[in-house]
C-alpha positions, 0 to 999 in steps of 0.5 A: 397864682391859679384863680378858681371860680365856683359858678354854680347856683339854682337861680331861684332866690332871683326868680324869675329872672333867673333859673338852673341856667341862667343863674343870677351871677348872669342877669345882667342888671348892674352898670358898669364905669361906662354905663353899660349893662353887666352880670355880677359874674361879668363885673368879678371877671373884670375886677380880677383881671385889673387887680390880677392881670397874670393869674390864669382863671378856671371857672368850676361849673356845670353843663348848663352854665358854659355857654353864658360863661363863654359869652360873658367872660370870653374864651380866655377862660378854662371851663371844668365841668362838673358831671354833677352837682355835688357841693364845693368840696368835690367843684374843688377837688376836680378843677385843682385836678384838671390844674394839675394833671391836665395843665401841670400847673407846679404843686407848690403854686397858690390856688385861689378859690372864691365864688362868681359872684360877690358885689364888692370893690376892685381893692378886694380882688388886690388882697389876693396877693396877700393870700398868695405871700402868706401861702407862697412864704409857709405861713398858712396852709390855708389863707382866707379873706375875712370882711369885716361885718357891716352888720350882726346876721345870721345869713354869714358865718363868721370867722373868729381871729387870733394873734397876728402872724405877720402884717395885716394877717391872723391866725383863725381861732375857730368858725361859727356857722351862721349864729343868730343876730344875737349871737352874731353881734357878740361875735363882731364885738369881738372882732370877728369877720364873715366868712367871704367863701374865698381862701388860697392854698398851694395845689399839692395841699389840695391834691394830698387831700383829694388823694386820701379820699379817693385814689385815681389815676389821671384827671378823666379817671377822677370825672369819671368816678367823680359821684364817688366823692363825698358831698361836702362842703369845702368848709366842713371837709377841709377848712375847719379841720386844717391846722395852720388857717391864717385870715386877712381882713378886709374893710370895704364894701362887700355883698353876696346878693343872695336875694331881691332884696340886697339885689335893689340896694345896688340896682341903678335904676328901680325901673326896667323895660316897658313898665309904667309907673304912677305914685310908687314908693321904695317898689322896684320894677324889672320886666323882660316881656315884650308887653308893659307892666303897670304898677300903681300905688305900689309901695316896698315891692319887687315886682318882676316878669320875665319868660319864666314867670311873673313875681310880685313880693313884699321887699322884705318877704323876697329873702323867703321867695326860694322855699316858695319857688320850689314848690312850682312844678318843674319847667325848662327855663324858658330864656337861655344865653348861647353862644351864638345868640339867645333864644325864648320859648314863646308858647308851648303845648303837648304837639308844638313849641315856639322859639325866638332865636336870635343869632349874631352876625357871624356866628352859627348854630352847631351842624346837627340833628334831632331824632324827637321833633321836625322843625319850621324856622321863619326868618323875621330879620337878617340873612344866613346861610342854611346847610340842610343835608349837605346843600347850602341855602341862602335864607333871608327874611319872609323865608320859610323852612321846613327840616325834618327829624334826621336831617342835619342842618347848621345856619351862620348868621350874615347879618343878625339874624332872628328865626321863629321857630316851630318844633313840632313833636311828642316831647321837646328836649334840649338834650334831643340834638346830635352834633356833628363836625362840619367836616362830616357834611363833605 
């Protein structure tokens, strides 16, 4: 079995803490069995490959998220990258493109689709193999997950079962598209189930359909014209108008934290950071700042700060805070995840910008140059290695240095290794970087 993760999202539900790159499947706000910090997307990966250790895992994402995938779930994982943000149906179409022209993954092998991020139990990732025998057997050309509804809401849609079609499997009458709690709790009366987001098909399946959309000659040729394809979702092109849709229910603990507020019910802890607190009730404190926030007689709030912005919301009231975001004026994310480390953008103006880089030991920040903008790092702790124009330096704390626009330069972290860094400039763009081998300095 082939597993795809759709990982996308525009982070705004959960802001500030998350933004266009730094998506909410990434804020690493749960515990794990051992009492460590963990990402939703981290806590799914981990659950998949306990419950499905021999399936192999491509993950559907866009430019901006790999680096955060790559830290937090390993380089096991295949990435294909969507030139642009054009729904599920077109994030499937090319990541069950790649399995087959790029991987020769068999047609007749069942394909697992399901989204990044759903907070649910380890048995839910074992009835993927129910997915895999009712496909694998011909029973269904598309088998989906069904849970069964906690509650009547409207922020689901539901999945209305009908006669059994083998053990613990239904054929799927028909969908309802988010009804209201009215309506929804006629549904659950009877017997229907939210629609999870996760289904399973065999790759030719796929493909045939893809095919009839837009015909093309290799797995490049489709990415390349991959704008052509409609923007739709996998649910309205496919599911609902496949014939043969069997559903298997689940039972269990199962959420989507869509919002702050389903997000409190499974934090541990309702403080984080430098807060203090004196005489708050059901009120929820997350701070990434490095100065302390104080709540005081605070009662049924969400108050967080991060880089990005400072939010504070009615509990309920937070489910409406993306119409709200989406009025701020358009900002770079202020906090990203790389590879190599993290950064934050500390202040900014029109002539200069400042980050804090941290590298962990070991590992370097790619050998490149920028047209737009010079640099000044100052080293605060550790020691790495700095190429600059082909010279390789020494760097350690109390060092100041200066690259200029054009030069090209690479530094390895010997130690951890924090640098201030100025860029100096007219405009500050992370797309301002050519990259070079390191070869290319010989």
């Amino acid at each position: 079995m082939q597993i795809i993760l759709l990982s996308g999202g525009s982070g705004k539900r959960l802001w500030p803490l998350s933004n266009d790159v730094r998506s909410k499947q990434f804020l690493k706000v749960l515990v794990d069995e051992n009492g460590n910090r963990e990402s939703m997307a981290q806590r799914v990966y981990g659950q998949i490959t306990k419950a499905q250790p021999f399936a192999d895992i491509t993950v559907a994402t866009n430019a901006a998220q790999v680096d955060s995938i790559l830290v937090q779930m390993g380089e096991k994982v295949s990435i294909v990258l969507e030139p642009e943000r054009r729904d599920t149906f077109p994030a499937i179409v090319l990541a069950c493109a790649y399995l087959a022209l790029e991987k020769n993954v068999n047609p007749e092998e069942t394909i697992a689709v399901l989204p990044v991020d759903p907070y649910t139990e380890l048995n839910f990732f074992y009835m993927l193999s129910s997915l895999d025998k009712l496909i694998s057997k011909n029973e269904a050309d598309i088998a989906l997950i069904g849970i069964k509804p906690a509650m009547p809401t409207s922020k689901y849609g539901y999945i209305v079962p009908g006669a059994e079609v083998s053990a613990n499997a239904f054929s799927v009458m028909h969908f309802v598209e988010k009804p209201d709690e009215l309506e929804a709790a006629a549904l659950i009366d009877n017997g229907a189930y939210w629609n999870g987001g996760v289904f399973a098909f065999k790759l030719k399946y796929l493909m045939d359909i893809a095919k009839e959309n837009m015909q093309f000659a290799s797995f490049e040729d489709l990415r390349n014209r991959y704008g052509e394809l409609e923007k739709i979702s996998f649910d309205y092109k496919v599911l609902e108008r496949a014939e043969r849709v069997s559903v298997v229910p689940y039972h269990g603990k199962w959420s989507d934290i869509g919002t702050w507020r389903t997000l409190a019910d499974e934090m541990p802890e309702s403080i984080s950071g430098p807060v203090v607190t004196e005489h708050i009730r059901n009120t929820f404190v997350i701070n990434e700042l490095d100065i302390p926030v104080v709540a005081l007689g605070a009662k049924d709030l969400v108050i967080a700060a991060s880089p990005d912005g400072i939010l504070v919301s009615d509990l309920v009231e937070s489910s409406q805070l993306k119409p709200v975001v989406d009025r701020l004026e358009d900002a770079r994310p202020m906090f990203e995840e790389r590879r190599w480390g993290e950064y934050t953008v500390v202040a900014k103006n029109k002539s200069s910008l400042v980050k804090r880089l941290f590298l962990e030991k070991g590992k370097s920040i790619s050998y490149q140059t920028h047209r737009l903008r010079d640099e000044v790092w100052v080293i605060t702790s550790g020691s790495g290695d700095l190429i600059l124009d082909d010279e390789t330096l020494n760097i350690s704390v109390g060092d100041t240095m200066q690259i200029k626009r054009g030069q090209k330069h690479m530094v390895t972290a010997l130690s951890d290794l924090h640098i201030v860094e100025v860029q100096l400039g007219e405009r500050f763009n992370e797309n301002d970087i050519e990259r070079f081998a390191v070869e290319d300095r010989i």
